[in-house]
N, C-alpha and C positions, 0 to 999 in steps of 0.2 A: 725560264722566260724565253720565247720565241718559238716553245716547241709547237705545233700546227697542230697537233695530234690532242694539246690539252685546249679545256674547255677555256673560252675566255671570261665567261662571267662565274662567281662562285657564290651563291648565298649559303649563307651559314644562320638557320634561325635561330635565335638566344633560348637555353636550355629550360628556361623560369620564368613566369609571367613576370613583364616588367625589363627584362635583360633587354639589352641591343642586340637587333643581328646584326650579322657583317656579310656585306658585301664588296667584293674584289673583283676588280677589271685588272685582266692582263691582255694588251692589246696593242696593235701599232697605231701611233698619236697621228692626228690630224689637229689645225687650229681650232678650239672651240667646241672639242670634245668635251671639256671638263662641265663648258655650261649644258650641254647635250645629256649627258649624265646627271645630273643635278636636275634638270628640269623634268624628267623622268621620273628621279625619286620623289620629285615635292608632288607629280602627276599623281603617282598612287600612294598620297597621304600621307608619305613620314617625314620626318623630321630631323637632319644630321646632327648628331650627337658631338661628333669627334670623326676626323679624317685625315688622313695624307694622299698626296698627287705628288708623282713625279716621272720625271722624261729624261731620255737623252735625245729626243728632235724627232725619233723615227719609232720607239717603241715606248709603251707607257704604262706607269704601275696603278691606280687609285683602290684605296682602301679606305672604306664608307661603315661607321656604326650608324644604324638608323632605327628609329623607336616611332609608331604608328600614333599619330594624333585620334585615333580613336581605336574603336575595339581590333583586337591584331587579327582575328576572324576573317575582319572582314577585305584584307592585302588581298590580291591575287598574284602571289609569289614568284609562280610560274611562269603566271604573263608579264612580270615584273622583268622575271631573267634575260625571258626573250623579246623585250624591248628596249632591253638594255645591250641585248646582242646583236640588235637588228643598228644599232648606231657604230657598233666598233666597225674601223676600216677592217678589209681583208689584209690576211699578212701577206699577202703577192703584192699587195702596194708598196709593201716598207722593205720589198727588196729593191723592187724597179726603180730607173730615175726616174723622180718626182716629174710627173707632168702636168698640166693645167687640168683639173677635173672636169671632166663632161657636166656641161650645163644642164643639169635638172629640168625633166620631163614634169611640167605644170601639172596639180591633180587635178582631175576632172571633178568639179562641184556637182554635187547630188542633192535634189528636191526630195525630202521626205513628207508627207503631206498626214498628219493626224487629225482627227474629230473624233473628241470624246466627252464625257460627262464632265464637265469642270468639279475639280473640290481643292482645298485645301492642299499645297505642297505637288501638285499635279505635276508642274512645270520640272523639281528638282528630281522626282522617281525618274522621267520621262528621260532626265538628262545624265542620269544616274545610269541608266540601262543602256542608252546610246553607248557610255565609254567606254561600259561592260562589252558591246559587241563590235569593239574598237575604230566608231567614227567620233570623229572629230569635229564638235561646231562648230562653225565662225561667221553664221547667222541667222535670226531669230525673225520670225513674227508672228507673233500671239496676241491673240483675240477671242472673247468671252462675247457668244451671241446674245440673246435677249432671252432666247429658252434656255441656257445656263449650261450653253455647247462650248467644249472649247476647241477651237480652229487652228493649230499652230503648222506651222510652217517653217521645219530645219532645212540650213542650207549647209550641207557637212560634205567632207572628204572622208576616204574609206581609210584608214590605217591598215589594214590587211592585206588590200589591195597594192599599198607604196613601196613595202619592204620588201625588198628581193625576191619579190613573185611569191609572199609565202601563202599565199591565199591564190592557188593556181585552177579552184573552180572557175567555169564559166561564170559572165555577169550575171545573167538572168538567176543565176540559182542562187547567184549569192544577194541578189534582191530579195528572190523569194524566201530564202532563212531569214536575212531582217523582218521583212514586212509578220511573217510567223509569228517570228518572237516577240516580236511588239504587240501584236493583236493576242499573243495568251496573255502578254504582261497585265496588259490595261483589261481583259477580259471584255464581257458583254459589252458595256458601256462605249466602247471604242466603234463605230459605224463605219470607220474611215482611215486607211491605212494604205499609202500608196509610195513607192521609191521609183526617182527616174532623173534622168539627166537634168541638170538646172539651165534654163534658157539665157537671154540677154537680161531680163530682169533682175537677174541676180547680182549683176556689175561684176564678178569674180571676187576676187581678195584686193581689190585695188582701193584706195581713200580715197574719200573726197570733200571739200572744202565742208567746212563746219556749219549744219543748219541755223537757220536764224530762232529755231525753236528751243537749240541749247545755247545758253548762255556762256562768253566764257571764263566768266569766273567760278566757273567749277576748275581750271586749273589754275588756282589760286597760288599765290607765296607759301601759305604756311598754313598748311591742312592743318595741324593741329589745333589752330584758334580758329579759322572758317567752318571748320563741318560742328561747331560746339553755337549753342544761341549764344543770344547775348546778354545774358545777366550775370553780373558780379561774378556769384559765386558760380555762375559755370565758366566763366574764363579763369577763373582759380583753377579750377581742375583740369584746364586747357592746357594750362603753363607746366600744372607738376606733372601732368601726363607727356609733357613735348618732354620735359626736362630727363625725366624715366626714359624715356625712348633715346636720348642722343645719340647719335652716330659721329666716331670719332675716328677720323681719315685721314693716313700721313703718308707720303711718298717722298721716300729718300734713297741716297746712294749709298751711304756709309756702312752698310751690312754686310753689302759683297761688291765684291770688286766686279762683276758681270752683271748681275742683275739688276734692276732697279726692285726696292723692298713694297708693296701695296698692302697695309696694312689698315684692318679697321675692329673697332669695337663700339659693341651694341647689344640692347636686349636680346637673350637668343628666343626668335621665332620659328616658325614652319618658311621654305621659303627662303632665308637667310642666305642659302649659301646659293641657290640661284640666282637670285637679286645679285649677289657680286659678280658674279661670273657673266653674266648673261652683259654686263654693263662692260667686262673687261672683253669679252668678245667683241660687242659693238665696237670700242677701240681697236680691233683689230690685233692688239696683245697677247702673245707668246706666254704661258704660263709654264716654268721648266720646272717651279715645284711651288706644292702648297699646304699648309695644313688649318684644319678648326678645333679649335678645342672648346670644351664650356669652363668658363673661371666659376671663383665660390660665392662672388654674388649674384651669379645666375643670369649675367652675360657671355654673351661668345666673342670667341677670339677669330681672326680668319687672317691669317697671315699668306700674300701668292709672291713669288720670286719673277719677275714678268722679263719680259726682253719688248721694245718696239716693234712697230712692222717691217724695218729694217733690220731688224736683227741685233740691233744694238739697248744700250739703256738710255731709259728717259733722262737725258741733259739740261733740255731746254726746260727753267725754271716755270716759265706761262704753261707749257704741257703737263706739266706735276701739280700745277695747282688747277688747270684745267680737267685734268682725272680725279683729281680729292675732291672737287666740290660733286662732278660729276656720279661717283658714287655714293657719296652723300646721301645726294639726293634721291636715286633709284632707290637706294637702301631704305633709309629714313622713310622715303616716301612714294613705296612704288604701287599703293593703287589712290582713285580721289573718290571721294563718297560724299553725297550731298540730297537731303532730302528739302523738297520745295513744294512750290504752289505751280500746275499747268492748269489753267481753267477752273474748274470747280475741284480738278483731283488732284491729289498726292501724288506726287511723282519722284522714285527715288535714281538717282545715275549713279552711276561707278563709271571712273577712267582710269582706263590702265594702260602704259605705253608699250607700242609694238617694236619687238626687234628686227633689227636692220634685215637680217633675213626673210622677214615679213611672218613671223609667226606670232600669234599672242599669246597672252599669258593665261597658263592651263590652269582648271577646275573654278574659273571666276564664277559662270552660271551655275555651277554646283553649290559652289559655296553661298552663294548669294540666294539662292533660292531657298537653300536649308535653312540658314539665319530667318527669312522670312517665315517658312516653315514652323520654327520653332515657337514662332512670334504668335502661331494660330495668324497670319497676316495672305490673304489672299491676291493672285495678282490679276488686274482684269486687261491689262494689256503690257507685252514687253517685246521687242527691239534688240538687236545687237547692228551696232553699223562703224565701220573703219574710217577717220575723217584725219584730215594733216591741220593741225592748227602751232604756231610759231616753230614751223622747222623741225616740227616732230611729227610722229605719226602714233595716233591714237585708236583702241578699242574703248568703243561707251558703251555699254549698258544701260536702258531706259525699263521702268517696270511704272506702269500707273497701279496704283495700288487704292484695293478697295475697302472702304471709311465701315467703321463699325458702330452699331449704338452704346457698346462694353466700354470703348475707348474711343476716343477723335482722334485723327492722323492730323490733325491741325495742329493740336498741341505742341509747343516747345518742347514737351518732358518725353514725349512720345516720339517725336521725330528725334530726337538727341540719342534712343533708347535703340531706334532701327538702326542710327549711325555704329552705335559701339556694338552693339551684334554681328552687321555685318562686318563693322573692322575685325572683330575679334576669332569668328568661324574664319574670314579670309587669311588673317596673317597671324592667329593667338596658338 
């Protein structure tokens, strides 16, 4: 451990379909790594099985079993390593005294401008291939002409472009291999295919107060019973499904005499273990060791060892119960899904909360557009916009969605049907 010379990411792919691989970091620790790692893996699709984290302050061990939520084909293993190496500090850090780190060079947002043939699932290939040629969205706006054109408008940042220069082509060329590869993707059909800097119109990444067009009780008390209609027996299955899902959060001192203990259980999902992490980060919380395991009723365990932002452990009783509920709730309930009436259409949102560091939360449009996808559910117009409602800061998701004569999108059974698709691709 600390030699410069070894690798610091390892994957090790499972020998037999169905095995976990394993991956190892060996690296010098910064705060907030563990959720940096974690949000990487749930980024390309899997799932943590079983793990350990630990640190002495300056260098840090994690070893990761992880099992792909869908076909194992389709990981980009490689790209996986090296985006999990593009987050470890250098080890010149973890000799020098610690200094305040250089304030982060803003990325420059990029207009990519498409028009193509609208069909079915357009939206999620389109978004599919983006992450493939490693940008990153965090805003949308799509629109279906009258001649059956669809007009969208990504406003992305470059991932290749951020990480230590690893992408050391000029701009221009590296516009032109996007723009490329997107017009063989979409072939003929595609007329219009343009990359360039994003102007004032794009507002940057910044939020702003909450339109009068969303409502907000989409961030309701208890998703569980709100995104379900209202008859009998669907609030029955409102109840045993909240009940199936609990999240069960305790913070105590009695385990160790240094750390405070953050323990929780819950259904194991995809996600799980970012969801805790990503919320102990926001607290500003020291993780000096952690482990997940899956129990045999086919929950997980996630157990972290935390220290405060002082360095010390949580004492103050209101801050332990202020963390427990806090992760709770990210846990329990970290996207909102709600399908309604705008005008004469269907309109379905997702909200999902942003981290303090102003990122959001990875593969939402992916996920959300496949479940449509799968539904044969077309979309005739979608939105992505960053908005601060009660002291949080939120990404929403907007898709108007287009009515069929097979099916009504009016229906209770039907909207209740997109609700548990989308929950299900997003966090199943």
């Amino acid at each position: 451990m600390g030699v410069y010379t070894d690798e610091y990411v390892v994957v090790r792919r499972g020998r037999n379909p169905g095995d976990p691989s394993e991956i190892t970091i060996n690296c010098p620790d910064k705060v907030g790594l563990g959720c940096d790692l974690a949000r990487i893996v749930f980024e390309f699709g899997l799932s943590v099985t079983k793990g350990d984290m630990s640190t002495d302050g300056r260098w840090c061990f994690v070893a990761l079993w992880v099992t792909p939520r869908s076909r194992p084909s389709t990981v980009r293993w490689s790209l996986l390593k090296q985006r999990l190496e593009d987050v470890c500090p250098s080890a010149l850090a973890s000799i020098l005294t610690p200094v305040s780190p250089p304030v982060p060079e803003a990325k420059r947002v990029l207009l990519l401008q498409v028009c193509s043939s609208d069909r079915t699932g357009l939206l999620h290939d389109v978004a599919q291939k983006l992450w493939e040629m490693e940008l990153t969205i965090h805003k949308i706006k799509v629109s279906t002409s009258p001649d059956g054109r669809a007009v969208d408008l990504f406003f992305v940042t470059d991932n290749s472009l951020a990480f230590c220069g690893r992408n050391k082509q000029p701009w221009k060329k590296r516009a032109e291999e996007v723009t490329n590869q997107l017009k063989e993707f979409l072939g003929e059909p595609c007329s219009l295919c343009e990359i360039s800097l994003a102007g004032s119109e794009c507002g940057g990444l910044t939020c702003f107060p909450l339109p009068a067009t969303i409502t907000k009780d989409i961030f309701y008390e208890d998703p569980a019973t709100f995104e379900k209609g209202n008859t009998k027996s669907e609030k029955i299955n409102s109840r045993s499904e909240h009940h199936a899902n609990e999240v069960v959060v305790t913070v105590e001192n009695s385990t160790s005499p240094v750390h405070s203990l953050v323990q929780l259980t819950c259904k194991s999902r995809k996600s799980l273990l970012y969801d805790c992490l990503r919320t102990v980060k926001d607290f500003s919380l020291k993780v000096a060791h952690g482990r997940i395991g899956m129990l045999e009723n086919g929950n997980s365990e996630i157990s972290l060892f935390v220290l405060g932002p002082s360095g010390q452990r949580i004492t103050n009783v209101q801050d332990q119960k202020s963390l427990a509920q806090c992760v709770e709730e990210e846990v329990g309930h970290p996207v909102r899904i709600k399908v309604g009436t705008r005008g004469p259409d269907t309109e379905l949102l997702v909200a999902t909360p942003i981290e303090k560091c102003g990122r959001g939360r990875p593969r939402v449009l992916y996920d959300v557009t496949l479940a449509l996808k799968m539904l044969d559910i077309c979309i005739f117009k979608a939105d992505i916009g960053r908005h601060d409602y009660n002291e949080k800061r939120w990404e929403i998701y907007r898709f108007l969605l287009v009515d069929r004569e097979e099916f009504s999108l009016t229906c209770a059974r039907m909207r209740n049907l997109i609700v548990d698709q989308v929950r299900h691709i997003l966090l199943g």
